[in-house]
C-alpha positions in Angstrom: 29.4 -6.7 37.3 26.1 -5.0 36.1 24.0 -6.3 33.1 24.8 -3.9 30.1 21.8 -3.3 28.2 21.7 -4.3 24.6 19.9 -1.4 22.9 17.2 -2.5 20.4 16.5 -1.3 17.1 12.9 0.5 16.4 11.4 -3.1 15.1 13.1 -4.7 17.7 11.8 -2.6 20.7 8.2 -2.7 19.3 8.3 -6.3 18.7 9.7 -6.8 22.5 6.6 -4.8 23.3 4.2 -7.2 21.2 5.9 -10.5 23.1 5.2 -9.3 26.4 1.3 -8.0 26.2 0.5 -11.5 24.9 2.0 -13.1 27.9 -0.4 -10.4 29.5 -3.2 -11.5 27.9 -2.3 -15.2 28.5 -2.1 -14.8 32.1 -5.3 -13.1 31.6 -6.7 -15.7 30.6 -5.4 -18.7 32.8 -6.8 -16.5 35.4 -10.2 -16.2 33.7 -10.4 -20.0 33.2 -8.9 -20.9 37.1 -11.5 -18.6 38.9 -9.3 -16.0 39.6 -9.5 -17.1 43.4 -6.6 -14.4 44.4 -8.4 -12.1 42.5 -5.9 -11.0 39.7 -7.5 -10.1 36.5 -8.7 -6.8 37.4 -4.7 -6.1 38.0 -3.7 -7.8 34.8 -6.3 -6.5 32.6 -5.1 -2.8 33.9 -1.7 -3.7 32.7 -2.4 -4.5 29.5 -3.7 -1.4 28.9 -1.2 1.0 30.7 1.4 -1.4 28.2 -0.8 -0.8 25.3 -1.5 3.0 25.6 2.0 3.9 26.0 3.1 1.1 23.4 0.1 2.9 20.6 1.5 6.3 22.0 4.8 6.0 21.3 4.4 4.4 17.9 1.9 7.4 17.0 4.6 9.9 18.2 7.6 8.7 16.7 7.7 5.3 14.8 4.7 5.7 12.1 5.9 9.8 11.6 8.9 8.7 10.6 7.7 5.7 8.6 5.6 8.1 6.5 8.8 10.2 5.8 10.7 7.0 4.0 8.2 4.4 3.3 5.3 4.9 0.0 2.8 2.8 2.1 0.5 5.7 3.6 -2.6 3.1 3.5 -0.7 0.7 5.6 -0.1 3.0 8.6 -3.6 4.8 8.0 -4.4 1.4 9.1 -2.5 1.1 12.1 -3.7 3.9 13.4 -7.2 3.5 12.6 -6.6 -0.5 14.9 -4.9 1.8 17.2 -8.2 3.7 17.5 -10.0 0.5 18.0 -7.7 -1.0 20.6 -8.1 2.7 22.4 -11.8 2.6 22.5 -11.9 -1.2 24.0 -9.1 0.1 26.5 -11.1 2.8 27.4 -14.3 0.6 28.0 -11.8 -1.9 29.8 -10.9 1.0 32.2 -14.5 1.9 33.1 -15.3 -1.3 34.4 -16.2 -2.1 37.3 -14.9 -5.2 38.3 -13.4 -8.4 36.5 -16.8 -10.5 35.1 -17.4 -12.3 32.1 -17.9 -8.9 30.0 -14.7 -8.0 31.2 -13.5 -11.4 29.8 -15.1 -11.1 26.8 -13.7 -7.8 26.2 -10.4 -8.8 26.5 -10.2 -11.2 24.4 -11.8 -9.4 21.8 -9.1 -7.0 22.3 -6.4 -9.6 22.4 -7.5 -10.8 18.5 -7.5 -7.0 17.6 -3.5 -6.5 19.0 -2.8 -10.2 17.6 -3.9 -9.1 14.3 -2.4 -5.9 14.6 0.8 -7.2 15.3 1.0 -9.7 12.4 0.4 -6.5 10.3 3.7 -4.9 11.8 5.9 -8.0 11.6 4.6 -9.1 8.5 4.2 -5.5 6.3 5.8 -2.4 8.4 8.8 -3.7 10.5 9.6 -5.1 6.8 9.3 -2.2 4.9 11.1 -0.2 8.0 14.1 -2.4 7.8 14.5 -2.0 4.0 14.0 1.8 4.1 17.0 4.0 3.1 17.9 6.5 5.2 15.9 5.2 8.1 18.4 5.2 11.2 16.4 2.2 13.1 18.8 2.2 16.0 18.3 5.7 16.9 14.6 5.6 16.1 14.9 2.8 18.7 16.5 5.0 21.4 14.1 7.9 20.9 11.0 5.2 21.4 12.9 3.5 24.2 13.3 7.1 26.1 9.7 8.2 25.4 8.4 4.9 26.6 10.3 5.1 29.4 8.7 9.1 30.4 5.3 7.4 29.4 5.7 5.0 32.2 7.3 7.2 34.7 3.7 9.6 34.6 1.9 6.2 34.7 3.1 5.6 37.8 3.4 8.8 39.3 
């Protein structure tokens, strides 16, 4: 009998999201401290960004539009975006790297604080304010960013 998939609401699937990019970047960094001898980190630290672009793409697409539509907290999600910008600019230095070195390492844990504090801004201030909106449909909001996601990663991969 097949698994049946228990949908997620909006916070939920975000959240979900947050949870497994910090494995990423744990991994990450067991492998950083180990040596790396099979020579994994390049692979992981390309992960985490694929998972973070499409993650910072789907919220700028769907999730913080239609947070500005019910919630009066335009400073909080001016702010999201603007550590969405900064997480974009160290994926993007990530990506022209070479090879996995200790600037690589460095970088990625800089970025890793950045998402970590990024997150607890969600969780803590937005997913809050989400769940208490009126007239916010968070399950549907949920499907719509689980079916975007889902395209994101299919062109990834392609």
């Amino acid at each position: 009998m097949p698994q049946q998939l228990i949908e997620k609401d909006a916070c939920d699937l975000l959240d979900a999201d947050h949870v497994a990019v910090k494995h990423l970047f744990v991994e990450y960094a067991r492998l950083a401290v180990a040596g790396d001898p099979a020579g994994e980190r390049q692979a992981y630290a390309q992960k985490i960004c694929n998972e973070l672009t499409v993650h910072a793409q789907i919220e700028e697409e769907i999730f913080y539009p239609a947070l500005r539509e019910v919630i009066d907290a335009p400073e909080l999600l001016d702010e999201a975006e603007a550590e969405h910008q900064e997480a974009k600019d160290m994926i993007a230095a990530l990506e022209g790297m070479p090879a996995a070195d200790a600037g690589m390492d460095d970088l990625v844990a800089k970025l890793a604080a950045a998402i970590e504090h990024h997150v607890k801004e969600e969780r803590t201030q937005l997913f809050p304010k989400a769940r208490s909106a009126k007239g916010l449909d968070l399950d549907a909001l949920g499907a719509q960013l689980k079916q975007r996601q889902q395209e994101l990663e299919a062109e990834m991969a392609a």
